[in-house]
ZADO-1210 file (C-alpha; in nm, 4 decimals, padded with zeros to 6 digits):
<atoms>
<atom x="-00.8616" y="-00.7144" z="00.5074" code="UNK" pos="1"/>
<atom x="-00.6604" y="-00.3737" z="00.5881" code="UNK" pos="2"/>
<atom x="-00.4070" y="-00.2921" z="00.3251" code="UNK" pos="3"/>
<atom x="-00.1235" y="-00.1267" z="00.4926" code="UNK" pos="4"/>
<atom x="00.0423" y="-00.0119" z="00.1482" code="UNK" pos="5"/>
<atom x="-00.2732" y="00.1445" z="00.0676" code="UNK" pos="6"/>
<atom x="-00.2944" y="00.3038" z="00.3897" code="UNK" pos="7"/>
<atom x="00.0883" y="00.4493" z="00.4070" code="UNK" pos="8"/>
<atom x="00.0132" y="00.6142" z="00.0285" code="UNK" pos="9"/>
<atom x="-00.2746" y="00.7830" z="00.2061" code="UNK" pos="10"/>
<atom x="-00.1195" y="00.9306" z="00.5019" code="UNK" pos="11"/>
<atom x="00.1742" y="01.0461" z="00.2931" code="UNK" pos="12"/>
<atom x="-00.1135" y="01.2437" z="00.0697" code="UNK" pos="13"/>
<atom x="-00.2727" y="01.3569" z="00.3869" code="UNK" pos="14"/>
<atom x="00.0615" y="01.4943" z="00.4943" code="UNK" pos="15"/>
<atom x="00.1358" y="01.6573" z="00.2275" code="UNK" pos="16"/>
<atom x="-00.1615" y="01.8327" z="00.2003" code="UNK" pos="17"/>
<atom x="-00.0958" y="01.9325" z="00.5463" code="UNK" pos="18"/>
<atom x="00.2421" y="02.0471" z="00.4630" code="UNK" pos="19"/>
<atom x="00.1023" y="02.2411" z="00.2082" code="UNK" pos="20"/>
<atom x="-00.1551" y="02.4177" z="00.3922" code="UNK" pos="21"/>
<atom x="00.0741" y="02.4935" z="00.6789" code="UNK" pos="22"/>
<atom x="00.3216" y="02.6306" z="00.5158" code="UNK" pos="23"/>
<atom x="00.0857" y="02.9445" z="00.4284" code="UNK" pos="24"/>
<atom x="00.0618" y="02.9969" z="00.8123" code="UNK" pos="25"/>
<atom x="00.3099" y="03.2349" z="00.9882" code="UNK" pos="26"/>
<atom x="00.4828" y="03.2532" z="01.3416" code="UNK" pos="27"/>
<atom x="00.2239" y="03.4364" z="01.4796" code="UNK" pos="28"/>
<atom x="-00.0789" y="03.2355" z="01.3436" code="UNK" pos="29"/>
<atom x="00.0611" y="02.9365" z="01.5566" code="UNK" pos="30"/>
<atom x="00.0644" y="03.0833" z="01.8486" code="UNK" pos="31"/>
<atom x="-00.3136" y="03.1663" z="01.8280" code="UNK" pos="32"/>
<atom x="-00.5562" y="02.8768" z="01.9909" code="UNK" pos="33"/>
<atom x="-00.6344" y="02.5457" z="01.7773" code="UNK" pos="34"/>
<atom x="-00.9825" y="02.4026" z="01.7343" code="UNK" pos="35"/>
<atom x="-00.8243" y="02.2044" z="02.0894" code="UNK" pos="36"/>
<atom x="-00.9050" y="02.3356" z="02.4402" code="UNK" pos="37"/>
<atom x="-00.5619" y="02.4290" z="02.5261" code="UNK" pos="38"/>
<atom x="-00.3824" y="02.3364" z="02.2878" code="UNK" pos="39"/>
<atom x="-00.2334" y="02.6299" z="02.0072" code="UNK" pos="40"/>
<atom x="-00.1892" y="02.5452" z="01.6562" code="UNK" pos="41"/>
<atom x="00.1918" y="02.4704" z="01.7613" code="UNK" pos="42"/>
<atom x="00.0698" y="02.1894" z="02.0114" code="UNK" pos="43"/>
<atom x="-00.1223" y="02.0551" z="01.7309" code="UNK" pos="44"/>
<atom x="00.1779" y="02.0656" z="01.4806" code="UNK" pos="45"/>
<atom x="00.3997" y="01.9455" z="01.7801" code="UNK" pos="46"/>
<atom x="00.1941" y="01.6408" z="01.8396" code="UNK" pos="47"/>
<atom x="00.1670" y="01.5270" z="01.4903" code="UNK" pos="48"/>
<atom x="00.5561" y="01.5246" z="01.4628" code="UNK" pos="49"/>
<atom x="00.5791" y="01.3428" z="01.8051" code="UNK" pos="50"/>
<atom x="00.3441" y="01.1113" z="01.7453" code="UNK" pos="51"/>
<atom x="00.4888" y="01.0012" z="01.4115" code="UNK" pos="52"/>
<atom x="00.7941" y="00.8985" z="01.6458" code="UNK" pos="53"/>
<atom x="00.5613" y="00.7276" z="01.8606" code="UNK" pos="54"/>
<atom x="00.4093" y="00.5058" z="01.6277" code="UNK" pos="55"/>
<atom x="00.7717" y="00.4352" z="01.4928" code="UNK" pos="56"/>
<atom x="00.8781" y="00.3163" z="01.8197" code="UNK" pos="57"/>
<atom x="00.5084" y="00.0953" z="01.8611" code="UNK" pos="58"/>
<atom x="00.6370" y="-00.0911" z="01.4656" code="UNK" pos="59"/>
<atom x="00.9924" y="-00.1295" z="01.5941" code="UNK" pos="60"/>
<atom x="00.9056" y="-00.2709" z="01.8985" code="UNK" pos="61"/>
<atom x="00.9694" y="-00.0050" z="02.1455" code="UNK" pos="62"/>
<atom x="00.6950" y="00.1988" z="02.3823" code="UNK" pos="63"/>
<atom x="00.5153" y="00.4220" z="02.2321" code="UNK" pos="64"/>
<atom x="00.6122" y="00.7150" z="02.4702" code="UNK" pos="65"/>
<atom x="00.8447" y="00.6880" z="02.7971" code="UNK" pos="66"/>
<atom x="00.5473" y="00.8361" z="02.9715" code="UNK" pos="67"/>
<atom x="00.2602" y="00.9940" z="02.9587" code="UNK" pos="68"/>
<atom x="00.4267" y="01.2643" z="03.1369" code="UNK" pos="69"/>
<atom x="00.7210" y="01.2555" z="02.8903" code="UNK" pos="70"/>
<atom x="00.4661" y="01.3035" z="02.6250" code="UNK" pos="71"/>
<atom x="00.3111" y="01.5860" z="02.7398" code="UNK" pos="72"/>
<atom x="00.6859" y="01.7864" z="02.8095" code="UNK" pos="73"/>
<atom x="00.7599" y="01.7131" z="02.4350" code="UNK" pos="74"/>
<atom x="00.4571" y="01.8379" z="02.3553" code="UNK" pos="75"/>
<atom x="00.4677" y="02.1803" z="02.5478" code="UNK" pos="76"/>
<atom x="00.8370" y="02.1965" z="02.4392" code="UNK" pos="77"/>
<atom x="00.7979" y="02.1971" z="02.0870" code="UNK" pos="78"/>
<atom x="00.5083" y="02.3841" z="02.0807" code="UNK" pos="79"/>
<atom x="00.6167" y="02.7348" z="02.0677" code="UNK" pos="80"/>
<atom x="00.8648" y="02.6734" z="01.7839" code="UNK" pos="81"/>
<atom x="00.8929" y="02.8653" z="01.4375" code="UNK" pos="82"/>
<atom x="00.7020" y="02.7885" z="01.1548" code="UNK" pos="83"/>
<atom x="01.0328" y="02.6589" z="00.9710" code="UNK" pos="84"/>
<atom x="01.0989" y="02.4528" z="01.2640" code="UNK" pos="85"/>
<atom x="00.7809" y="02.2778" z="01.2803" code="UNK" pos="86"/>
<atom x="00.7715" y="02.2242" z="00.9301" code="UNK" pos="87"/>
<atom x="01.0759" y="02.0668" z="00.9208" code="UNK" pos="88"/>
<atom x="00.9853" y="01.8573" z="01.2372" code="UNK" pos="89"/>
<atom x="00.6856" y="01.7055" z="01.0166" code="UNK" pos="90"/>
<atom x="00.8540" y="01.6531" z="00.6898" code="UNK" pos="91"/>
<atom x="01.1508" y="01.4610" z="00.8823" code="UNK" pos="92"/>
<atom x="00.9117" y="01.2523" z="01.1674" code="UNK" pos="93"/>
<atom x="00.6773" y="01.1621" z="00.8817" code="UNK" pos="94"/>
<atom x="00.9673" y="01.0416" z="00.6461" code="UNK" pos="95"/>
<atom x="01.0890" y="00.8249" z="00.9373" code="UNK" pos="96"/>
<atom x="00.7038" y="00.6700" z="00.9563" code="UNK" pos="97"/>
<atom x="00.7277" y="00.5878" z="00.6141" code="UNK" pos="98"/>
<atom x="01.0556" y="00.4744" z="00.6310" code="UNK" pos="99"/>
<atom x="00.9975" y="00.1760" z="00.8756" code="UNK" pos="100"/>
<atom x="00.6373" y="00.1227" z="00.7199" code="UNK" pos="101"/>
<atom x="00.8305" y="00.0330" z="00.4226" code="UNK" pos="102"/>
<atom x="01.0539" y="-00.2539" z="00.5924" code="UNK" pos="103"/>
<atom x="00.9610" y="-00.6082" z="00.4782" code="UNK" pos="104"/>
<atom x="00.7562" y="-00.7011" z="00.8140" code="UNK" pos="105"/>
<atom x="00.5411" y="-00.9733" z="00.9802" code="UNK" pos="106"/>
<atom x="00.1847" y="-00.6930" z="00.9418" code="UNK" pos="107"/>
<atom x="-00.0113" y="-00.9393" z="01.0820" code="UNK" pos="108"/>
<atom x="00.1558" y="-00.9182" z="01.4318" code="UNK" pos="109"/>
<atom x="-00.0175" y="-00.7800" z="01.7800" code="UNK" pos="110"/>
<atom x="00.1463" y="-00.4353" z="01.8832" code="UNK" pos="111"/>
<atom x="00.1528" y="-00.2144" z="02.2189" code="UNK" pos="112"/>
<atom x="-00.0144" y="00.1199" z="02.1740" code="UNK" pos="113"/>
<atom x="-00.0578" y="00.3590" z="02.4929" code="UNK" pos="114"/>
<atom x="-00.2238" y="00.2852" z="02.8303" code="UNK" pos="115"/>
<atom x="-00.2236" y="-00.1325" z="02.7387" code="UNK" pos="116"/>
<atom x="-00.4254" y="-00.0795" z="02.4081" code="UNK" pos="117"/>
<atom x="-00.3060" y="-00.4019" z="02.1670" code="UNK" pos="118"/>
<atom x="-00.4025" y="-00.3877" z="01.7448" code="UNK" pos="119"/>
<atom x="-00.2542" y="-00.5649" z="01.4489" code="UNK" pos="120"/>
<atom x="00.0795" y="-00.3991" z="01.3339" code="UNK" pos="121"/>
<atom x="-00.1842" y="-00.3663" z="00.9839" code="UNK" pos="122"/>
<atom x="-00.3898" y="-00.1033" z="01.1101" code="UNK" pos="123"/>
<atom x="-00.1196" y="00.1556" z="01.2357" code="UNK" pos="124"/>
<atom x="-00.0848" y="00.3187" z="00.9578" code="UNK" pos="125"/>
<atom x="-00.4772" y="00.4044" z="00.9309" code="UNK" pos="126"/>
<atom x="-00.4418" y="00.5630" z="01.2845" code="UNK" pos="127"/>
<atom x="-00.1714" y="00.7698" z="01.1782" code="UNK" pos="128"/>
<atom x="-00.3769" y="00.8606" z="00.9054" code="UNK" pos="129"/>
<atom x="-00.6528" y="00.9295" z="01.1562" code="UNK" pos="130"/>
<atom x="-00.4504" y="01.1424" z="01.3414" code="UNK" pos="131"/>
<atom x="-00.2830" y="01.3238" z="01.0203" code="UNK" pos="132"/>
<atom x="-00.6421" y="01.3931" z="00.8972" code="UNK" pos="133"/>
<atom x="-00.8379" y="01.5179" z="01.2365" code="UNK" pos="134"/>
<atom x="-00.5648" y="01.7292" z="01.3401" code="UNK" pos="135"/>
<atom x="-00.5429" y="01.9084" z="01.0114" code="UNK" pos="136"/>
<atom x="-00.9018" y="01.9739" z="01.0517" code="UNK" pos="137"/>
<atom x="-00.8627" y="02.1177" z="01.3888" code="UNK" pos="138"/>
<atom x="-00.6063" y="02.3580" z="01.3052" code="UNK" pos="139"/>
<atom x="-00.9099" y="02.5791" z="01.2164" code="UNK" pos="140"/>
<atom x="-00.7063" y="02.6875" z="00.8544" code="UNK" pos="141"/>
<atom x="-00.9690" y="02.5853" z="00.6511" code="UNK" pos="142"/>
<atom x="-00.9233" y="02.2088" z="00.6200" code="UNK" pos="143"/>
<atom x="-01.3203" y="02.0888" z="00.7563" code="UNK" pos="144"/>
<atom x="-01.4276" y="01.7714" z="00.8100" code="UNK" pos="145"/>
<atom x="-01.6579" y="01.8149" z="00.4446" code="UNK" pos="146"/>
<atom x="-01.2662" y="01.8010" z="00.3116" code="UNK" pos="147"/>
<atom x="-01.1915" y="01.4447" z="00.3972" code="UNK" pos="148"/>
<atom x="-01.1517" y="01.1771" z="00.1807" code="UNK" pos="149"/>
<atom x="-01.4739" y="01.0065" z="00.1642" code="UNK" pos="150"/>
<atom x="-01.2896" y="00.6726" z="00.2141" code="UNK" pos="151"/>
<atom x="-01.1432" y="00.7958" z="00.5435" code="UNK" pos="152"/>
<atom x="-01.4627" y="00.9447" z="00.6626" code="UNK" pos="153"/>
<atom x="-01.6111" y="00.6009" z="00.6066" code="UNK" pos="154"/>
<atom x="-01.3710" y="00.3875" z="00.7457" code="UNK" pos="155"/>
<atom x="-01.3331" y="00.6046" z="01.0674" code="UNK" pos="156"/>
<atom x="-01.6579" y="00.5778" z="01.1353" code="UNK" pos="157"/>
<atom x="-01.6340" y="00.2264" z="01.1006" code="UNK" pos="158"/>
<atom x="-01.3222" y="00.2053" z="01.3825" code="UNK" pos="159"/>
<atom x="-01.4925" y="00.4459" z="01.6060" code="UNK" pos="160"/>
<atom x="-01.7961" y="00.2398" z="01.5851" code="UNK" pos="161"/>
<atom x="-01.6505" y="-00.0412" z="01.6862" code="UNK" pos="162"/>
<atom x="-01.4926" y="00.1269" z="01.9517" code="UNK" pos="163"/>
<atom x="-01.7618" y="00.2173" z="02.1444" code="UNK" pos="164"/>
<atom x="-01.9418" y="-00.1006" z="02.0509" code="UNK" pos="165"/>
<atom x="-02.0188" y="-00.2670" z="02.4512" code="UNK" pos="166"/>
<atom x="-01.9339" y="00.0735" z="02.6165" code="UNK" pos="167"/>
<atom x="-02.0600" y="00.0578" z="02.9617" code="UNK" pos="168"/>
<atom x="-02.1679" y="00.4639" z="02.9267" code="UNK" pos="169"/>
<atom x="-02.3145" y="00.4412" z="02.5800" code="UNK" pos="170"/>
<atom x="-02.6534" y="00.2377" z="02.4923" code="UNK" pos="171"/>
<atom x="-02.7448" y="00.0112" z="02.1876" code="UNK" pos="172"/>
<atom x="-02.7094" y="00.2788" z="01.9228" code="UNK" pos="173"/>
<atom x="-02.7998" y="00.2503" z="01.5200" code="UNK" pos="174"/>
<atom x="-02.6604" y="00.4972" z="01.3202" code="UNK" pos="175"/>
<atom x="-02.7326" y="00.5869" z="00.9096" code="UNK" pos="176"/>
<atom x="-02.6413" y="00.7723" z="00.6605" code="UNK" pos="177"/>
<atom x="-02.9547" y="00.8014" z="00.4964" code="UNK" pos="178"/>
<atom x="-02.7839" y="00.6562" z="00.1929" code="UNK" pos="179"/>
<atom x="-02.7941" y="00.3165" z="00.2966" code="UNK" pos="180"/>
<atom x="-02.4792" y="00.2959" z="00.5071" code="UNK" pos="181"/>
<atom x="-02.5907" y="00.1611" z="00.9055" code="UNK" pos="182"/>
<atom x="-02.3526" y="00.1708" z="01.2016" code="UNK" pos="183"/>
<atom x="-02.4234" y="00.0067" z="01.5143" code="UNK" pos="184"/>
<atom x="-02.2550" y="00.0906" z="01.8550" code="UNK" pos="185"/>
<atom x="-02.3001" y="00.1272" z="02.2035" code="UNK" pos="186"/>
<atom x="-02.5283" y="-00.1567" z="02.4103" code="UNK" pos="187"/>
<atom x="-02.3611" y="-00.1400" z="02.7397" code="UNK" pos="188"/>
<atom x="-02.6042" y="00.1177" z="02.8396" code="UNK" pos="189"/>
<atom x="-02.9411" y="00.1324" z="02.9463" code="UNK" pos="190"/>
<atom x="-03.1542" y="00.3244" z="02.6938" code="UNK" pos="191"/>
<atom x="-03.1606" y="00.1887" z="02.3633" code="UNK" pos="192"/>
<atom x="-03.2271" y="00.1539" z="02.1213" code="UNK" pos="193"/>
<atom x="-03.1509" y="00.4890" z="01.9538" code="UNK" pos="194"/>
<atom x="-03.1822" y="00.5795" z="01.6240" code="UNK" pos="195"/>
<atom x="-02.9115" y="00.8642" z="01.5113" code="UNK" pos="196"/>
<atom x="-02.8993" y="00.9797" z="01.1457" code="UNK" pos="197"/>
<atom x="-02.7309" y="01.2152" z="00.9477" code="UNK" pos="198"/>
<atom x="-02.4084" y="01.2853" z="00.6876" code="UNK" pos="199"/>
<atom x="-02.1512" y="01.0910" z="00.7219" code="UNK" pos="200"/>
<atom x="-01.9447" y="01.3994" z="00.7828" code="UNK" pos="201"/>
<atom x="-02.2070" y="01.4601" z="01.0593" code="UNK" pos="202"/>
<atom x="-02.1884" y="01.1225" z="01.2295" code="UNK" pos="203"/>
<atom x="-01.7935" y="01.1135" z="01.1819" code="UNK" pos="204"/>
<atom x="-01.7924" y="01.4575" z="01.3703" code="UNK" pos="205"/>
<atom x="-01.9867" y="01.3096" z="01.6353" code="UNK" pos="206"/>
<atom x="-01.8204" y="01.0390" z="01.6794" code="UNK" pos="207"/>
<atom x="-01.5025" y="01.1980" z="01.6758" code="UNK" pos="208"/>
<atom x="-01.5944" y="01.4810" z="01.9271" code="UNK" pos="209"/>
<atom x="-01.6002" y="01.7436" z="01.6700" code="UNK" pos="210"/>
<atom x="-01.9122" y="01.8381" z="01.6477" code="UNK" pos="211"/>
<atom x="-02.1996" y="01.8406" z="01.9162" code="UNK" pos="212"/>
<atom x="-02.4776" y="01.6279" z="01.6526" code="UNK" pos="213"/>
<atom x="-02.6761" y="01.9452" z="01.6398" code="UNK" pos="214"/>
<atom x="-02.6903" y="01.8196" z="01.2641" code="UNK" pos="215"/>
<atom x="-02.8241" y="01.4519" z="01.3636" code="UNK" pos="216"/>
<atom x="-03.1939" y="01.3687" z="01.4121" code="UNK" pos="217"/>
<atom x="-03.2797" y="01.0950" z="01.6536" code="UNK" pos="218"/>
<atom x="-03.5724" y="00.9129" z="01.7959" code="UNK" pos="219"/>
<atom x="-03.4436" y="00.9605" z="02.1555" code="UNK" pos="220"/>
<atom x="-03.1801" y="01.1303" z="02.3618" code="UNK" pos="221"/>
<atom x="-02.8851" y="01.1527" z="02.1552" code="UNK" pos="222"/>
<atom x="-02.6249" y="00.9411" z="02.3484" code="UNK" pos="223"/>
<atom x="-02.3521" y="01.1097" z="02.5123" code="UNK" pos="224"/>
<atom x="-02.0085" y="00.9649" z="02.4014" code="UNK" pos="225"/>
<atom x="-01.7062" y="00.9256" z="02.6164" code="UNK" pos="226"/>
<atom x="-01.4240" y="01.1002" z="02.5046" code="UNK" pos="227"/>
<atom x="-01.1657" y="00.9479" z="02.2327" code="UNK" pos="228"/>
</atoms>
């Protein structure tokens, strides 16, 4: 059963520990190009505060953005601020997160993410803490994927397992850690079964699109994965 407390105390650690490592950053540093095609360090930072609204607006009933289109202009607006200014941006958006996650509330309820996706009002605050986590690691600063909590490497795998479990594009596919830990995903492909092991930190970087599963041995073709 998903513990939302639980899960709120570990985004606000994750977000401090982004804080923290953001803070040694300068103006010019986030202006230079993120881990993201695209996307600067400032989109990044951008995003994270934005998307701390969003998920605000999905627990208090609202739509998550206006648009998609009014998502992207916030993004590209806010990207190109000061370091000060995004900082500030993060503390406040994330104190506003934790702010509603700490109303008495009916967690068991079905809420509206983007482009018709439904989940249980309980698991919110994991995918902020999914996003919180990732994105640090993807500011290229020194935060890897090796750095994540071994509970949230776990348990991502986990969600991103089940969500490409049926895929139409992905075929029956058993994953391991070599440690005892399976995953199985994929089957609405032709093709399978296929084996894929590896580190956790390996398989969560596949799964996540981080990493290419150079570091994964399989028995086949390693699947290719649609994007998140």
């Amino acid at each position: 059963m998903i513990d939302h407390a639980h899960d709120l105390a570990c985004v606000r650690d994750a977000t401090e520990r982004l804080l923290t490592a953001v803070a040694k950053l300068d103006n010019a540093s986030l202006a230079e190009p993120s881990r993201l095609p695209g996307w600067t360090r400032g989109h990044i930072l951008a995003h994270l505060a934005r998307n701390a609204d969003a998920l605000v607006n999905v627990l208090e009933g609202r739509p998550m953005y206006a648009s998609a289109e009014a998502r992207d202009a916030d993004i590209e607006r806010d990207a190109p601020r000061p370091l000060d200014d995004q900082l500030a941006d993060l503390r406040e958006s994330a104190a506003r997160f934790q702010a509603v996650g700490e109303v008495p509330a009916d967690w068991s309820r079905t809420v509206q993410l983007r482009n018709g996706v439904t989940d249980s009002a309980s698991r919110v605050p994991f995918r902020r803490w999914v996003e919180v986590e990732l994105h640090h690691v993807d500011l290229g600063i020194g935060y890897e994927l090796e750095d994540l909590p071994a509970e949230f490497t776990d348990r991502e795998i986990d969600f991103l397992a089940e969500r490409f479990a049926g895929h139409k594009d992905v075929p029956s596919t058993g994953l391991s850690a070599g440690d005892g830990r399976n995953w199985t995903t994929g089957g609405g492909a032709e093709g399978g079964p296929v084996g894929v092991e590896g580190s956790a930190t390996d398989l969560l970087g596949w799964l996540a699109g981080r990493r290419d599963g150079s570091g994964l041995t399989t028995n086949g073709t390693l699947p290719k994965l649609p994007p998140l």
